[in-house]
C-alpha positions in Angstrom: 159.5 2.8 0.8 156.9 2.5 -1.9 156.9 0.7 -4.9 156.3 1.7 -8.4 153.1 -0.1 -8.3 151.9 1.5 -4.9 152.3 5.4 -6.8 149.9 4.0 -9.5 147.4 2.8 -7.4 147.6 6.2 -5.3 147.1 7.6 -8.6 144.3 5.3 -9.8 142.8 5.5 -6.3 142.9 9.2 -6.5 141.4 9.7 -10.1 138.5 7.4 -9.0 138.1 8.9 -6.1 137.4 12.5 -8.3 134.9 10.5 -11.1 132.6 9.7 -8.2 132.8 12.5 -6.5 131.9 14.6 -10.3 128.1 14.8 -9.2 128.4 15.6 -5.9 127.0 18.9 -5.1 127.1 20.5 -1.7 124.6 21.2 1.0 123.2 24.1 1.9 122.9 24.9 5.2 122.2 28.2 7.5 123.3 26.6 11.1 124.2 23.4 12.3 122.2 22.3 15.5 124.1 19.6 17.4 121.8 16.8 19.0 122.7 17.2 22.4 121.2 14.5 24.7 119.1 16.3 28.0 121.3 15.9 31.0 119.5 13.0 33.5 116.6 14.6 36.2 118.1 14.3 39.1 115.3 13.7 42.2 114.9 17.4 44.3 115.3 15.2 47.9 117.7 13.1 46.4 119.7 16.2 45.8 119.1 18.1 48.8 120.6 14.7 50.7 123.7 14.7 48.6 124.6 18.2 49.2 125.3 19.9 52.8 124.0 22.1 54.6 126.7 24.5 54.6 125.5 27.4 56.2 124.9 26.0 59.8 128.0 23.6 59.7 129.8 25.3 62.3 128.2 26.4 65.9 129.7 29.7 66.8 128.2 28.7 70.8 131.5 26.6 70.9 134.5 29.7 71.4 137.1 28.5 73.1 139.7 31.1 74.6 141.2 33.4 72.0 144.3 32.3 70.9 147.6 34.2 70.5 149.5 35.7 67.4 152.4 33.5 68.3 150.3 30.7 69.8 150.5 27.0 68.5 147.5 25.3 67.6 147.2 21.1 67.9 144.3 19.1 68.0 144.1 15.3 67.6 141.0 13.3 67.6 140.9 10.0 69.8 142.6 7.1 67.3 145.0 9.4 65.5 148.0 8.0 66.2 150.9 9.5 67.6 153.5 8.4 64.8 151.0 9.7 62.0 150.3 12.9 64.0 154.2 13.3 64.3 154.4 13.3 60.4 151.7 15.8 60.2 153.4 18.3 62.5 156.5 17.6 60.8 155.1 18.4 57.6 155.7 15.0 56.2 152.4 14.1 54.3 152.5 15.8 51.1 149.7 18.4 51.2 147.0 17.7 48.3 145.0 21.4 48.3 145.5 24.5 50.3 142.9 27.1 51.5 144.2 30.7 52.1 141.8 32.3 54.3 144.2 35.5 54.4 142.1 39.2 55.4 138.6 37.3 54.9 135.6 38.4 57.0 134.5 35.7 59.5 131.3 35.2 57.9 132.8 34.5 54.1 135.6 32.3 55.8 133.2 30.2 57.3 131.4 29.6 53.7 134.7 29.1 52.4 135.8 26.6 55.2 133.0 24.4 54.8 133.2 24.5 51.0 137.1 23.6 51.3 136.4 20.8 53.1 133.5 19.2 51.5 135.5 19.7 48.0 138.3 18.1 49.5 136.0 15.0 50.9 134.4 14.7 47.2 138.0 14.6 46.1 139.5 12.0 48.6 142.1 14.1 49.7 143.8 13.5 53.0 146.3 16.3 53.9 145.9 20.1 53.1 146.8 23.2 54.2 145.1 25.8 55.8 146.4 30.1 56.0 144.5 31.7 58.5 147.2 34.6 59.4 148.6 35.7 62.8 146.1 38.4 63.1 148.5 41.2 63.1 146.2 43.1 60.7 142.9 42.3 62.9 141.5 45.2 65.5 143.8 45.4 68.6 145.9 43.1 67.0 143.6 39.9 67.8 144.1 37.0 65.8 140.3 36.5 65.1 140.3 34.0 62.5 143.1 31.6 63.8 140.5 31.5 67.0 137.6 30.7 64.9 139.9 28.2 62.7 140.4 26.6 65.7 137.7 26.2 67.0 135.6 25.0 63.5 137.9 22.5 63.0 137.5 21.1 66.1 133.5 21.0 65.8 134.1 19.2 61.9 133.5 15.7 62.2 135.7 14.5 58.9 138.6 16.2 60.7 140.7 13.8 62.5 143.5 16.0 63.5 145.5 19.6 63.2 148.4 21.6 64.1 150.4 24.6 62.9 153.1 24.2 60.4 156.3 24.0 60.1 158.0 28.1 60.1 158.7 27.4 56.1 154.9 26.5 55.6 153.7 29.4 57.7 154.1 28.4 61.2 152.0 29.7 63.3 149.8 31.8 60.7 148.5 28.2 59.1 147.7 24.5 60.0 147.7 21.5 58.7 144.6 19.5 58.7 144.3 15.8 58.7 140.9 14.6 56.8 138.6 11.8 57.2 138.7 9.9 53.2 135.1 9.3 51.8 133.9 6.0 51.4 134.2 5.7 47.8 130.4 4.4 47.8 
């Protein structure tokens, strides 16, 4: 609560403030142009080190068989072990980004693959979800990208393991995916 004395200071402060302000006369001005400091160079090699080479990430020599519409997939790198694969399988680890890779052409799911998972390095993520589809829509029925999926992942060194998910996560029409966390240097 204010006091009398506080309102007739307001005031006083107030009035004051008005008598200096009496000469003030405003600026003129066409535009305002903001100082805006130039962004750091950043060195061309340094640059082209940082960033992958994403179009030649994946080796399509490397086909395994082709894999079913039904057909499980699993992979599990050498170290992985069995309890934490269990929990990926299970659908335990709570997923952190998911890629849907749902009626792409091979060639833009690739870009998009490598993209994912270089994203998801930069991030520090650790679980995530992949939708490749059953292949139900594909030429003879073929699930074509499920095969490729499969055998990408496999070549991807930050990859540690895989399987399909659980039916309520998309069973066998998506994985999970187990990733390799960036140093933070």
């Amino acid at each position: 609560m204010k006091k009398p004395s506080d309102a007739i200071t307001d005031m006083n402060d107030m009035a004051l403030f008005r008598q200096e302000m009496d000469e003030v006369k405003p600026i003129k001005q066409d535009g305002f142009i903001p100082k805006v400091a130039a962004p750091e160079p950043i060195a061309k090699f340094k640059l082209q080190r940082d960033t992958p080479a994403i179009d030649s990430v994946y080796s399509e020599e490397f086909e395994p068989r082709t894999i079913g519409n039904e057909e499980s997939l699993s992979f599990r790198r050498s170290g992985i072990q069995q309890r934490l694969f269990g929990q990926l399988r299970r659908g335990e680890l709570s997923l952190e980004a998911e890629l849907d890779l749902h009626g792409m052409t091979i060639a833009i799911a690739h870009q998009q693959l490598a993209e994912f998972i270089y994203d998801c390095r930069q991030d520090r993520l650790r679980c995530v979800r992949i939708i490749h589809g059953k292949g139900w829509g594909s030429k003879g029925n073929k699930p074509v990208l499920k095969t490729k999926l499969n055998s990408w992942l496999q070549q991807e060194d930050n990859v540690l393991a895989f399987c399909s998910t659980p039916i309520e996560d998309g069973g066998t029409g998506a994985v999970y995916v187990l990733l390799r966390r960036k140093d933070k240097s």
